[in-house]
N, C-alpha and C positions, 0 to 999 in steps of 0.2 A: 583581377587578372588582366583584363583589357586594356586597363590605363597603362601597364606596367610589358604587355607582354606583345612584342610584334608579332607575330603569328596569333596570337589574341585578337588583337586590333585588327586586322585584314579580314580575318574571319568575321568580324563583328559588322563589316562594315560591306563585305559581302552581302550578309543579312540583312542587312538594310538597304542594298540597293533593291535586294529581291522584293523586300516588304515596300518600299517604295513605288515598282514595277505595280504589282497587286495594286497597292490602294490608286491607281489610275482608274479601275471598274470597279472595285469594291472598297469605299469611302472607311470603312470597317474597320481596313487592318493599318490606317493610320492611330488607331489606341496601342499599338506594339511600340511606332515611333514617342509616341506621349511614356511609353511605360521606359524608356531607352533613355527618355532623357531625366524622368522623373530617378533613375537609377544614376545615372550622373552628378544628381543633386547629391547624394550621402555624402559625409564627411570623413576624407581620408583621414584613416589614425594617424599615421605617421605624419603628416603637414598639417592639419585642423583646417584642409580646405576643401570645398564642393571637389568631388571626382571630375567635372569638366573642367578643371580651373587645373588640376594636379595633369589631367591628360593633355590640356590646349600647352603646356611647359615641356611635354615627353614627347623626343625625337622621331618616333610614329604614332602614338597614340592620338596626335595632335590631328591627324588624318580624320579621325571619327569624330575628334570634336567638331572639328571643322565642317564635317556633312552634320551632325545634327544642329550646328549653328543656323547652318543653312538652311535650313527646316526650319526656322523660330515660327513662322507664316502657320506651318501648319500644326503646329501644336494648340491643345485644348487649356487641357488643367495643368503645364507645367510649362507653358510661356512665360508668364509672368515671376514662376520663381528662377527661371534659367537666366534670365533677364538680368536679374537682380541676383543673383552669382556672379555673372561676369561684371555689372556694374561696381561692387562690389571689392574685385578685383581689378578694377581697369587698368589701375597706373603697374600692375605686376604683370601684368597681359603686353601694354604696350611695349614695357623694356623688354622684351623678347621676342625671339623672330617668331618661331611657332605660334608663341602669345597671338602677337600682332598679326596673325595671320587670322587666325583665330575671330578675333575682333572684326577681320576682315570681313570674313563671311555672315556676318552680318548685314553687308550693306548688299548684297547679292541676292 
Protein backbone atom coordinates (compact mmCIF):
# COMPACT_ATOMS: atom_id res chain seq x y z
CA UNK A 1 0.00 0.00 0.00
CA UNK A 2 2.84 2.63 0.57
CA UNK A 3 4.52 2.25 -2.82
CA UNK A 4 1.08 2.72 -4.43
CA UNK A 5 -0.68 5.05 -2.00
CA UNK A 6 -0.08 8.93 -1.33
CA UNK A 7 -1.59 9.12 1.99
CA UNK A 8 0.19 5.71 2.51
CA UNK A 9 3.50 7.18 1.74
CA UNK A 10 3.32 10.58 3.88
CA UNK A 11 2.15 8.57 6.82
CA UNK A 12 4.95 6.17 6.33
CA UNK A 13 7.27 8.66 6.15
CA UNK A 14 6.04 10.63 9.15
CA UNK A 15 7.05 7.50 10.89
CA UNK A 16 10.13 7.56 10.13
CA UNK A 17 10.95 10.94 10.75
CA UNK A 18 9.48 10.15 14.32
CA UNK A 19 11.76 6.79 14.50
CA UNK A 20 14.51 8.92 13.21
CA UNK A 21 13.97 11.67 16.02
CA UNK A 22 14.30 8.65 18.79
CA UNK A 23 17.18 6.81 17.51
CA UNK A 24 19.23 10.20 18.24
CA UNK A 25 19.17 8.82 22.17
CA UNK A 26 18.22 5.47 21.67
CA UNK A 27 20.61 3.79 18.95
CA UNK A 28 17.71 0.89 19.20
CA UNK A 29 15.05 1.93 17.32
CA UNK A 30 17.29 2.48 14.15
CA UNK A 31 16.33 -1.78 13.87
CA UNK A 32 12.59 -0.29 12.60
CA UNK A 33 14.63 1.80 9.87
CA UNK A 34 16.73 -1.67 8.93
CA UNK A 35 13.05 -3.52 9.10
CA UNK A 36 11.63 -0.36 6.68
CA UNK A 37 13.90 -1.00 4.23
CA UNK A 38 14.38 -4.72 4.53
CA UNK A 39 10.41 -4.52 3.57
CA UNK A 40 11.32 -2.53 0.37
CA UNK A 41 13.33 -5.30 -0.62
CA UNK A 42 10.14 -7.77 -1.62
CA UNK A 43 9.38 -8.20 -4.92
CA UNK A 44 6.39 -6.32 -6.41
CA UNK A 45 4.07 -8.92 -8.30
CA UNK A 46 2.94 -6.89 -10.61
CA UNK A 47 6.61 -5.41 -12.04
CA UNK A 48 9.16 -8.51 -10.52
CA UNK A 49 10.98 -5.56 -9.04
CA UNK A 50 12.36 -4.73 -5.29
CA UNK A 51 9.32 -2.34 -3.76
CA UNK A 52 12.16 0.49 -3.52
CA UNK A 53 12.85 0.30 -7.19
CA UNK A 54 8.65 0.18 -7.88
CA UNK A 55 8.42 3.32 -5.17
CA UNK A 56 11.67 5.50 -6.34
CA UNK A 57 9.37 5.37 -10.17
CA UNK A 58 5.79 6.53 -8.06
CA UNK A 59 5.02 10.14 -8.22
CA UNK A 60 4.98 10.18 -4.17
CA UNK A 61 6.05 7.08 -3.02
CA UNK A 62 9.35 8.28 -4.35
CA UNK A 63 9.45 10.64 -1.37
CA UNK A 64 10.06 7.57 1.21
CA UNK A 65 12.39 6.09 -1.09
CA UNK A 66 14.31 8.86 -1.19
CA UNK A 67 14.42 9.22 2.91
CA UNK A 68 15.48 5.77 3.33
CA UNK A 69 18.10 6.12 0.45
CA UNK A 70 19.18 8.56 2.64
CA UNK A 71 19.60 6.44 5.50
CA UNK A 72 21.94 3.69 3.57
CA UNK A 73 24.74 5.00 6.47
CA UNK A 74 22.70 3.86 8.83
CA UNK A 75 21.41 0.67 8.11
CA UNK A 76 22.74 -2.80 9.50
CA UNK A 77 21.69 -6.13 7.70
CA UNK A 78 19.92 -4.44 4.83
CA UNK A 79 22.58 -2.04 3.38
CA UNK A 80 24.21 -4.08 1.30
CA UNK A 81 21.07 -5.70 -0.19
CA UNK A 82 19.42 -2.08 -0.73
CA UNK A 83 22.50 -1.37 -2.42
CA UNK A 84 22.36 -3.82 -4.86
CA UNK A 85 18.52 -3.31 -5.58
CA UNK A 86 19.24 -0.06 -6.88
CA UNK A 87 22.46 -1.14 -8.54
CA UNK A 88 20.74 -3.43 -10.13
CA UNK A 89 18.23 -1.17 -11.46
CA UNK A 90 20.45 1.92 -12.07
CA UNK A 91 20.09 2.55 -15.87
CA UNK A 92 15.89 2.29 -15.10
CA UNK A 93 16.38 4.81 -11.96
CA UNK A 94 18.45 7.22 -14.08
CA UNK A 95 15.92 7.63 -17.03
CA UNK A 96 13.55 8.97 -14.52
CA UNK A 97 13.16 11.92 -12.63
CA UNK A 98 11.98 10.37 -9.45
CA UNK A 99 14.40 7.47 -10.33
CA UNK A 100 17.26 9.95 -10.54
CA UNK A 101 16.29 11.62 -7.69
CA UNK A 102 16.37 8.63 -6.05
CA UNK A 103 20.02 7.70 -6.89
CA UNK A 104 20.34 11.12 -5.66
CA UNK A 105 20.14 10.57 -2.26
CA UNK A 106 22.66 8.49 -2.16
CA UNK A 107 25.21 10.84 -2.45
CA UNK A 108 23.78 12.78 0.67
Amino acid sequence: QVVSSGPATFTAIAVLDRVMERSKSEKEWLVILDRLATALLVTHSDTNRPLVVVAALHPEAHLLAREVVARTNLLTSSRGRLLCALQDQVELLRGNKTGAGVLKALLI
